[in-house]
GUPA-807993 format. One record per residue (C-alpha): residue in three letters; x, y, z. Coordinates in steps of 0.001 Angstrom, whole numbers, plus 500000, padded with zeros to 6 digits. Example, Ala and Ser with C-alpha at 12.3 -4.5 7.8 and 13.67 -1.06 7.14 Angstrom:
<sites>
ALA512300495500507800;SER513670498940507140;
</sites>
This chain:
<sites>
UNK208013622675592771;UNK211215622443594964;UNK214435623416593467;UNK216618619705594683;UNK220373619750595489;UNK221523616701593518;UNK224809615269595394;UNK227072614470592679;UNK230182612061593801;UNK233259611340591302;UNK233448607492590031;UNK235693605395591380;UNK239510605584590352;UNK238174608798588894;UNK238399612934589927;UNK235143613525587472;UNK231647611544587020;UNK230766610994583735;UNK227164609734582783;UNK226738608220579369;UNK222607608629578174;UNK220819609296581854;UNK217596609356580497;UNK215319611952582507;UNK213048612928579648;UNK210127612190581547;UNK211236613957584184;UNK210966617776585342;UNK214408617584587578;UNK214743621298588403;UNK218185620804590374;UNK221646622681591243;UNK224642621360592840;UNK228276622856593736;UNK230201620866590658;UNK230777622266587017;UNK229202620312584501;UNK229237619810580830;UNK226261618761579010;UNK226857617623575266;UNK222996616310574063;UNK222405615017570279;UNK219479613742568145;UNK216577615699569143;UNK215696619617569554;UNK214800620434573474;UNK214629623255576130;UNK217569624735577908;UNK216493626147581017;UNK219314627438582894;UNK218399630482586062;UNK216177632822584165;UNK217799631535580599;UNK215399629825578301;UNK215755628747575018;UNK215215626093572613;UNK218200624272570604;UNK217898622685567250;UNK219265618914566820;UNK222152619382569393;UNK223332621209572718;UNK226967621414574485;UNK226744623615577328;UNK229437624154580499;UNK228791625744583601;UNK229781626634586612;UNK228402625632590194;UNK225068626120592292;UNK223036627173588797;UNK219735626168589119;UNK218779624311585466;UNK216562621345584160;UNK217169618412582623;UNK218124619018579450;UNK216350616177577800;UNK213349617185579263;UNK209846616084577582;UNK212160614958574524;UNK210437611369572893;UNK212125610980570116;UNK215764609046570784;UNK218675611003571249;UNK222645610727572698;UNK222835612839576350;UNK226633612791578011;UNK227066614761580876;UNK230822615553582935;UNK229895616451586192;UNK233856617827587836;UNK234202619207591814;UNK234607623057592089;UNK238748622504593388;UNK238845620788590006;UNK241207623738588952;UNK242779623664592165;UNK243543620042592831;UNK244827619484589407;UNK245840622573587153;UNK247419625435590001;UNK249834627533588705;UNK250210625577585216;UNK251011628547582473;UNK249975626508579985;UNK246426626055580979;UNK245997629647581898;UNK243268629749578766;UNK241541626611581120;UNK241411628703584214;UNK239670631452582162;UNK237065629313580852;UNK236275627920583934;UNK235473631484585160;UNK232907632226582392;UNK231421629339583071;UNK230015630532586285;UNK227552632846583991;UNK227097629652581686;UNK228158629403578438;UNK226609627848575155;UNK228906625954572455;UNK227942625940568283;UNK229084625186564894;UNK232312623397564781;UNK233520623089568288;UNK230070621635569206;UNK230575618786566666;UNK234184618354567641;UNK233811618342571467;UNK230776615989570997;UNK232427613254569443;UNK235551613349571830;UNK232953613229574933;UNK231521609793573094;UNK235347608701572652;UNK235749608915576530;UNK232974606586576792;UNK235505603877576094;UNK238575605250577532;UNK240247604277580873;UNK240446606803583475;UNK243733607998582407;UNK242559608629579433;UNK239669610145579998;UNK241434612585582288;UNK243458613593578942;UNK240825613863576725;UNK238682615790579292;UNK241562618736579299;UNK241899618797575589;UNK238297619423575644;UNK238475621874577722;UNK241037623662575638;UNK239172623326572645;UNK235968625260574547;UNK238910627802575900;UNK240091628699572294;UNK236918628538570946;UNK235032631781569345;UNK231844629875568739;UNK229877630602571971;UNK227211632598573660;UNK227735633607577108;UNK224074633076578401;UNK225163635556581376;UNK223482633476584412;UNK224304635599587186;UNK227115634175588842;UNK226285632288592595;UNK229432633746594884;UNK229728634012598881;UNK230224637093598762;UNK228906638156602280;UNK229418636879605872;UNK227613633888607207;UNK224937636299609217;UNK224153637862605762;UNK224064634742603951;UNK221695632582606532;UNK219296635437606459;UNK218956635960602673;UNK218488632198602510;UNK215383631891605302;UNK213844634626602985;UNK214476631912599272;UNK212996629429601656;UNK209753631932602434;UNK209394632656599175;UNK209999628937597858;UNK207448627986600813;UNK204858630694600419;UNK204831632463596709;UNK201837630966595322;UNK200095632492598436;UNK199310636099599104;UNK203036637492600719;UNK202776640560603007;UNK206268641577603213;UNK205877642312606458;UNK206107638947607825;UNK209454638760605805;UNK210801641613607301;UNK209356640133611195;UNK211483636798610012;UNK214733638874609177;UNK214207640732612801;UNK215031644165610896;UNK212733647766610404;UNK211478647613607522;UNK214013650589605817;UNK216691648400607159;UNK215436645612605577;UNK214914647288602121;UNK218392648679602195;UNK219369645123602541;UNK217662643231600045;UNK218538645876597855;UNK222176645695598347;UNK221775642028598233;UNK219923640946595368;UNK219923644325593316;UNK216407644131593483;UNK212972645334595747;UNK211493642529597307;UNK208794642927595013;UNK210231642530592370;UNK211867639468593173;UNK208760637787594234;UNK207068638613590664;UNK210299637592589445;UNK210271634205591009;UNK206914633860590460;UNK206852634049586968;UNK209994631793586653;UNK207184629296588042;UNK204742630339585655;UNK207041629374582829;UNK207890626256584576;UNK204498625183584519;UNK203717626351581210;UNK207268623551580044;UNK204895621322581982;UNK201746622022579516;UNK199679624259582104;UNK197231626489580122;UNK197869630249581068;UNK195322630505583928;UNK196412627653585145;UNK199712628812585629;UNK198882632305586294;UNK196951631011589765;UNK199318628294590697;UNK202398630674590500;UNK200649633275593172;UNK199274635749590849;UNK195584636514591991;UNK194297637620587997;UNK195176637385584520;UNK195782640906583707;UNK198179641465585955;UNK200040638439585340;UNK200031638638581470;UNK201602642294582208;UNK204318641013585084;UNK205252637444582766;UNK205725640482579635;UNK207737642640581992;UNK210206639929583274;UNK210062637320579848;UNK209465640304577233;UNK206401638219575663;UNK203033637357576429;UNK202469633806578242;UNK200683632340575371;UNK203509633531572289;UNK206086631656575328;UNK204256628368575426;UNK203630628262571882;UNK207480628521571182;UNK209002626498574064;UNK206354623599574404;UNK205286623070570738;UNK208456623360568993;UNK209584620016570378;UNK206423618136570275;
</sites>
């Protein structure tokens, strides 16, 4: 269960993609990419699933965030009908097309939160929703103007929930960065197996102190705990997917149910069964 890189390209005559109703509801599209996007969905109650955020939302969603978070389809295992509009904008967005403006200075702010991911409600949910159905029929001029009175709208707005994704920044040099990636890709390739860290530590060609100190200062986390981490963000993958606890509790790496019921209460503060229940059956 691959996390994808979905390329994203602008439409034509345009410096944004817009997608009116992509219907993925069948679909478990576990995905990132580098562009901001803004997801307004209406009609139906569903999952939001955004890092290690999950929730459920009742009747309606608007969501904006910022690039590289790994999240699923919104309108995942939804079968009743429902309205889905998504705004997919490059990273230079700001850059290319609001530098230096004063008067956007709230715009620039908002666009920084929403690199932790931030959740829209009440009034400004409502309001934003219809305008992102009025661009729908717009030209691209106009689209362009109603997309940064939208965004104004979000910047002013007090109804919202910072869902604090942890922000994805290059923060460290390329040597740094290459190596924290071939361990993802060990752990993407290998955690439902048993992982002895030391083969992670012969891929990083470190000691193994040296290679503590540097996940640690990398990820704020043991290596350890990462794995469980990332392990149980696969059990409660599966579990969207209808797995049965066991089921998930083997597929995701763990080797029996006790310790896995204790690790998934650690990491999701609930039992596997009480998450299930409230994720999977309250949209059925």
């Amino acid at each position: 269960m691959k996390i994808k890189l979905e390329k994203v390209q602008p439409d034509d005559g345009s410096s944004f993609r817009i997608l009116k109703n992509p219907r993925l509801n069948e679909l478990f599209y576990w995905h990132y990419h580098p562009e901001y996007e803004l997801i307004f969905i209406a009609g139906s109650d569903g999952t939001r699933h955004i890092g290690d955020h999950i929730s459920i939302f009742k009747g309606s969603d608007l969501v904006f965030m910022g690039p590289n978070i790994p999240h699923l389809n919104f309108d995942f295992g939804i079968r009743t009908e429902y309205e889905k509009i998504v705004i997919q904008l490059q990273e230079d967005f700001l850059q290319k097309a609001l530098s230096d403006i004063p008067e956007l200075s709230d715009i620039r702010l908002l666009f920084s939160k929403a690199r932790r991911a931030i959740a829209f409600n009440g009034e400004t949910k409502r309001v934003v929703g219809e305008k992102l159905k009025e661009m729908i029929q717009r030209n691209h001029f106009r689209q362009w103007i109603l997309l940064l009175e939208i965004f104004q709208l979000l910047a002013t707005s007090s109804e919202n929930e910072v869902l604090n994704i942890p922000p994805i920044e290059p923060n460290y040099n390329l040597k740094e960065q290459q190596r924290i990636k071939k361990i993802y890709r060990f752990v993407e390739e290998h955690y439902h197996e048993k992982v002895d860290v030391q083969d992670v530590v012969n891929l990083c060609n470190l000691s193994m102190p040296a290679f503590c100190r540097y996940f640690k200062r990398m990820t704020n986390m043991t290596f350890t705990e990462f794995l469980n981490q990332y392990r149980i963000n696969q059990a409660k993958k599966l579990l969207l997917k209808n797995y049965n606890v066991s089921e998930a509790c083997f597929e995701s790496g763990f080797t029996n149910l006790p310790h896995f019921n204790k690790t998934f209460n650690k990491y999701a503060k609930e039992n596997p069964m009480h998450f299930k229940k409230r994720h999977v059956h309250a949209h059925n």
